[in-house]
C-alpha positions in Angstrom: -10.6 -6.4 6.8 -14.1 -5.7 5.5 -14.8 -3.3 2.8 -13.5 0.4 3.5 -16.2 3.3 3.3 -14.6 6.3 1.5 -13.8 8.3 4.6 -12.4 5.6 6.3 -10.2 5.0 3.3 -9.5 9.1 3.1 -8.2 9.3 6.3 -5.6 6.3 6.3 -4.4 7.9 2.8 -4.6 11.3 4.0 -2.6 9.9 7.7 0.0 8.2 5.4 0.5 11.4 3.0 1.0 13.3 6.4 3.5 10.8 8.1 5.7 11.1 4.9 9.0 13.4 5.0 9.8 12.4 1.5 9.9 15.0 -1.4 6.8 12.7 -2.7 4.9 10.2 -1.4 1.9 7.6 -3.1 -0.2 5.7 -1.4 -2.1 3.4 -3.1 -5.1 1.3 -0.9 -6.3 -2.2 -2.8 -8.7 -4.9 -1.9 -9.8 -8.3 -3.1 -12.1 -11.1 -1.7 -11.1 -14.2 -3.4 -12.6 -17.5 -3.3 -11.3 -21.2 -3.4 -13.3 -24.7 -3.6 -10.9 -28.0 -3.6 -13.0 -31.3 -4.6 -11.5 -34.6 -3.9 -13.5 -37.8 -5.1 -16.2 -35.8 -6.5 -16.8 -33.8 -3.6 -16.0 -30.7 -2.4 -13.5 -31.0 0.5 -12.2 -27.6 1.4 -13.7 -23.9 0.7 -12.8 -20.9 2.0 -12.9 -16.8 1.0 -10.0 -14.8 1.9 -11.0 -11.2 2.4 -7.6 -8.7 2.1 -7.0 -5.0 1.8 -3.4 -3.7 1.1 -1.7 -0.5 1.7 1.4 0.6 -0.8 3.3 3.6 0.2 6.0 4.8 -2.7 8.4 7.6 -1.6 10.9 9.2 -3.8 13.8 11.3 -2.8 15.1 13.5 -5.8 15.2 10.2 -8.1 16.0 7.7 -5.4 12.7 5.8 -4.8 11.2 2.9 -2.3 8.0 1.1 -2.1 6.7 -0.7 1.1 3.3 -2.5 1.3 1.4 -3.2 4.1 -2.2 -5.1 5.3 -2.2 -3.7 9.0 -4.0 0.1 9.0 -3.7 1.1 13.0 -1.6 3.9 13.7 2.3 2.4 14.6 2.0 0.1 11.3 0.7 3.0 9.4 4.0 4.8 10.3 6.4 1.5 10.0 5.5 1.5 6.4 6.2 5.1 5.7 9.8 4.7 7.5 10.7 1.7 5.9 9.7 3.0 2.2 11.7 5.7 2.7 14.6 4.0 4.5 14.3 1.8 0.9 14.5 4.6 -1.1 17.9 6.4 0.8 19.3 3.1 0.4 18.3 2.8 -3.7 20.3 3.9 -6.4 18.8 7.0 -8.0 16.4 5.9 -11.0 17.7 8.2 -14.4 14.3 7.0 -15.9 12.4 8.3 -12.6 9.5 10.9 -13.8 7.9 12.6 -10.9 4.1 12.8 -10.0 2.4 15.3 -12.0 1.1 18.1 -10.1 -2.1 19.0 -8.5 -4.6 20.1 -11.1 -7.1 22.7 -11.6 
């Protein structure tokens, strides 16, 4: 996926924020373009770029949390990773070292 524009990256966050029925939710959009050259005898044989944007999604319930990831942004995958973060976090034992988000600030 090419390089996100800041509204294009707003509203996937802000789409994933509103598909979540967890008492928190984080998402978290990354991207790298990453380069590889192979030589053999001197020459260079193989080169490629790989070009890759990733979507995390952490939910917490009380202090039982889950974390899915995700590289697919249309609307069904969008919500597949939401469910199956929180359907990881239901399942988790709760985390006594679990410190929630801080709040919104002024």
């Amino acid at each position: 996926m090419s390089i996100l524009t800041e509204a294009q990256a707003k509203a996937i966050l802000d789409k994933v924020i509103k598909l979540s029925k967890a008492d928190e939710c984080t998402a978290t959009l990354t991207g790298s373009i990453d380069g590889n050259i192979r030589f053999a005898l001197n020459n260079v044989s193989t080169s490629g770029i790989v070009d890759n944007t990733d979507l995390q999604v952490q939910v917490a319930f009380g202090k039982r949390v889950g974390v899915a990831t995700i590289n697919e942004f249309d609307d069904a995958s969008l919500e597949r990773v939401v469910r199956r973060a929180e359907d990881l976090a239901k399942l988790a034992p709760e985390n006594p070292e679990f410190m929630p988000a801080v709040d919104k600030q002024t």
